[in-house]
N, C-alpha and C positions, 0 to 999 in steps of 0.2 A: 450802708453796705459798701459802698466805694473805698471808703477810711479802712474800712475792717480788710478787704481785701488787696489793701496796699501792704498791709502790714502783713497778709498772708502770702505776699509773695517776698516779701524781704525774708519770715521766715523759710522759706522754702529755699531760698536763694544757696545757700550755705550747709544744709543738711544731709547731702549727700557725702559720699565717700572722699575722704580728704588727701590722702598720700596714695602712693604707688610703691608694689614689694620690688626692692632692690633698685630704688633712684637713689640712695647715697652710693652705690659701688664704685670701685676703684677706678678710673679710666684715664688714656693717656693722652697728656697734654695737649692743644690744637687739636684737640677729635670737635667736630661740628657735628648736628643731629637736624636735621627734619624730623618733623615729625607729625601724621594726618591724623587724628582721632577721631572717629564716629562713636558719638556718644548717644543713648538711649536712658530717659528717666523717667519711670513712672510712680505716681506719688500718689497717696492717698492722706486727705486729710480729714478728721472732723470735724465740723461745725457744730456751732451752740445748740441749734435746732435739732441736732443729732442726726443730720442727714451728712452724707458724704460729699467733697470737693476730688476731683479725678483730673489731676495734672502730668499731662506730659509732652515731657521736652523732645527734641531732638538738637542736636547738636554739632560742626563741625567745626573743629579745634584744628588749626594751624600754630605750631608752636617750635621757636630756636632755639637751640643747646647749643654752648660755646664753653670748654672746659680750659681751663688756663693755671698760670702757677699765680696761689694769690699766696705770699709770705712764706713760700715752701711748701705749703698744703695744697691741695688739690680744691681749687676753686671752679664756680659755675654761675653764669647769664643765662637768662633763658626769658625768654619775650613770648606769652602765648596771646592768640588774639582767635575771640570767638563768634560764629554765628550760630545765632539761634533761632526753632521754632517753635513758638510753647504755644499751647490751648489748655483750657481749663472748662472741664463740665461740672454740673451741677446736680444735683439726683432730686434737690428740692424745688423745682421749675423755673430757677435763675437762669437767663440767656446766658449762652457759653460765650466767652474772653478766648479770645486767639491775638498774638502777635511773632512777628518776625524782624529779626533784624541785627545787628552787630552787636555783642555783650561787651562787657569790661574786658579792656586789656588788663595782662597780668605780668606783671617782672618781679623776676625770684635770683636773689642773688642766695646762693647756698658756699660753703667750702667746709672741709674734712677739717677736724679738730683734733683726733688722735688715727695713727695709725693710717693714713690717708696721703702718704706722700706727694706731691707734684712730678707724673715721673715720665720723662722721656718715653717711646715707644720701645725703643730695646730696654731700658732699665726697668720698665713696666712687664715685660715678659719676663723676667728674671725676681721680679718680687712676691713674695710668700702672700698672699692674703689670711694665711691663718691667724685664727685668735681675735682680739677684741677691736674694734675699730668704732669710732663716732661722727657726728659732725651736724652740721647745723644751718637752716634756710631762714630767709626773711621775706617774704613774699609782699609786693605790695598791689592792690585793687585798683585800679584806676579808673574813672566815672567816665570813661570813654564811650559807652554803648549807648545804644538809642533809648530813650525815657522822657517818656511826657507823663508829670506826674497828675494829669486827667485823666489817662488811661489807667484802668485796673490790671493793664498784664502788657509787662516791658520787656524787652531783651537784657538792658542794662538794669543797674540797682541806682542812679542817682546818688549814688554817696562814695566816699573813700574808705577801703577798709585793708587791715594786714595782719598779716598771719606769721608767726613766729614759731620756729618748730626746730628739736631737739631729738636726736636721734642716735641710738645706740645698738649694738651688732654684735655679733661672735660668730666666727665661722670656723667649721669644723669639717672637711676635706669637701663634698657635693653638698654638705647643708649649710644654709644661712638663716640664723634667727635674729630679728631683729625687734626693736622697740618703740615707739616714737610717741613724740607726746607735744602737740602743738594749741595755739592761744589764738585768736580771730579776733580782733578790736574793731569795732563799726563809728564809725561819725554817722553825727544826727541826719535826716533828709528830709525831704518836704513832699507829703504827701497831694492827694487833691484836697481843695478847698484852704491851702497855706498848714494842713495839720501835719504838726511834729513826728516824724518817725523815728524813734529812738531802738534799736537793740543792745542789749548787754552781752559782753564777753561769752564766746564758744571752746570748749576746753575738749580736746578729745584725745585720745590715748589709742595707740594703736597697736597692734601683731602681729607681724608676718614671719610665719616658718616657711621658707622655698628651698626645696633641694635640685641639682642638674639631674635630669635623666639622663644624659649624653651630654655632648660639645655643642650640641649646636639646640639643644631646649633645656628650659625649666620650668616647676609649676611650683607654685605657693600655695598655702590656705592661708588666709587674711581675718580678722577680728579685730574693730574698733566700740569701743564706747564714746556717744558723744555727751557733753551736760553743758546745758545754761542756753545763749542765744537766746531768750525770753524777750517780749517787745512790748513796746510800749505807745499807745497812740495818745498824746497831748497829758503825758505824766501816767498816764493809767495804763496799767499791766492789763498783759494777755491770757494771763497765764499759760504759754505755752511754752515752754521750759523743757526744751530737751535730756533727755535721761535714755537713750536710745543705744541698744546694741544691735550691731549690725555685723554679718560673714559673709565672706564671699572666697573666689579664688580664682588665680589669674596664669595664665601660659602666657610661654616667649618661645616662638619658634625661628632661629636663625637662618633663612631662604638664603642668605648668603654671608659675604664677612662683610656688606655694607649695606645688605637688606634683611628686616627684623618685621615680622609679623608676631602683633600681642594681641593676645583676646583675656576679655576680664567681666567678671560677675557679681553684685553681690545687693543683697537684702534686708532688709531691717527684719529681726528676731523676735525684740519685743524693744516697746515705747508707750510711754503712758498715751492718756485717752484721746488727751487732743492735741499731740504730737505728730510731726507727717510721720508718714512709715512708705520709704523709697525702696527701690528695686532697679538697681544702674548694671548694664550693658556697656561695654565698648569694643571696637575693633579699631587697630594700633596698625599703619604700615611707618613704618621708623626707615629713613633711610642715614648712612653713617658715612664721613668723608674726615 
């Protein structure tokens, strides 16, 4: 059972909601971001036994934005580093798993590939956003958080992983549609008792339509599909193979022109039988210099 639920938490690790509506948008050079995220995730899994696994996280995410000219494009750094509080219950009379502690660091280098200029702050107020624009992140996982792989329930994941993600847009005067379509590659880990943790490639496709209500909010509706992440403890499949569609939607309330309150929600739809099926929360205070 230890083996089994090392591997239930690598899959859980990653199944939540993957981008954010409107993080490629235009912005002007030297802008810096704080940013506090309270994150809430609640998961349900099934077990073989056909009893249910009842996980949730809490979560606070400190993360820095640094936007710069990378090649004439509008380029971006961003260093998030997280704590966590996860507990896991049981329905079939397994003693419940809790831990706490610092997650993986995460740096994401992204920049604009069309239509994404590098642009000063006055040439930035004078540039059209309309019409098609793209651009593209690289995110990497770093095995920085707490993990003892004796324990059944970590902060961190014990392995390196990255995420590559492609993104495409059209804006049409207060609406923005967008596309994205990003890859998650996992290295092997070591579970308890020296067993092999393997995952396969995560592929998920996203859509977010957001229009302005005004100057100073917007709201989205959000839709991702995720497939694959499937695990494997010492060669042998789990069969838990993501095939999950998940909606949510998310507001951005402008409190000032350097203070930004976000709030965001969203759900899994349907997923096969012994896929998790999450339900994420957050609240956003973003501050901008």
């Amino acid at each position: 059972m230890n083996k089994l639920l090392a591997i239930i938490m690598l899959l859980l690790a990653h199944a939540a909601w993957a981008a954010d509506a409107r993080s490629y948008v235009l912005t002007p050079v030297g802008t810096q971001l704080i940013q506090l995220r309270e994150v809430y995730v609640d998961t349900t899994l099934k077990l073989a036994d056909g009893s249910d696994l009842h996980q949730t996280n809490y979560s606070s995410q400190l993360r820095f934005t640094r936007y710069f000219d990378s090649a004439g494009q509008l380029g971006l750094l961003q260093i998030l580093v997280p704590y966590a509080d996860s507990s896991m219950r049981f329905d079939n009379g397994l003693p419940d798993r809790s831990a706490a502690g610092l997650g993986d660091v995460v740096v994401t280098y992204g920049r604009g590939l069309w239509n994404s200029p590098a642009l000063g702050n006055v040439a930035f107020d004078n540039f059209s956003q309309e019409g098609w624009s793209s651009g593209a992140s690289l995110s990497l996982f770093v095995p920085t958080g707490d993990y003892d792989p004796r324990r059944q329930a970590n902060p961190g994941q014990g392995r390196w992983a990255a995420r590559g993600e492609l993104q495409f847009a059209r804006r049409s005067g207060p609406v923005l549609l967008e596309l994205l379509g990003n890859s998650t590659l996992y290295l092997d880990s070591q579970g308890s008792g020296g067993a092999a943790l393997h995952q396969s490639p995560l592929y998920t496709l996203e859509g977010h339509a957001s229009a302005d209500l005004d100057r100073r909010c917007w709201v989205s509706l959000d839709v991702a599909y995720q497939q694959g992440g499937d695990t494997e403890l010492n060669g042998r499949t789990q069969d838990r193979a993501l095939r999950n569609w998940q909606a949510g939607s998310t507001l951005l309330w402008r409190l000032s022109p350097d203070r930004i309150l976000k709030l965001a929600y969203n759900t899994t739809l349907a997923a096969p039988l012994h896929a998790p099926r999450t339900s994420t929360a957050y609240l956003e205070l973003r501050y901008r210099w």
